[in-house]
Steps between C-alpha positions, in 0.01 A plus 500: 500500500396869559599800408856578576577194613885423520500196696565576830361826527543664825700237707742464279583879535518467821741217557737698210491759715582333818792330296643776426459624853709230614744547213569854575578384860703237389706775327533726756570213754821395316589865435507592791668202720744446239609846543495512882705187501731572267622827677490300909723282291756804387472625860579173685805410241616827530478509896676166514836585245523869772457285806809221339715720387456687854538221674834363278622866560471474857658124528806615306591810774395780220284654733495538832171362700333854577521543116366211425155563759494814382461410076262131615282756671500749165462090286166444738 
């Protein structure tokens, strides 16, 4: 028992410190993959509902073919 002493003195600073390293990395981890994931998910359903209702447009003689290449090349 010295002076000061706290128990774990210096190590245990540093492995608080290297928890909350990880911690904040953690955080931004989740952040930022949930986000990125979230909004390839919006893109892809969106892409698919264009290219069916294209495609159901076409089958059913509402456009002609060189309309339909023309708008799945704008959909791509």
């Amino acid at each position: 028992m010295g002076f000061c002493d706290f128990g774990y003195g210096i190590r245990g600073m540093g492995s608080m410190m290297f928890l909350g390293w990880i911690f904040i990395a953690v955080i931004m981890y989740l952040l930022f993959t949930n986000k990125n994931s979230t909004y390839l998910e919006r893109r892809n359903v969106y892409d698919d509902s264009a290219l069916r209702v294209l495609n159901e447009r076409y089958a059913s003689g509402e456009i002609s073919e060189e309309e339909y290449q023309k708008i799945r090349k704008n959909i791509s």
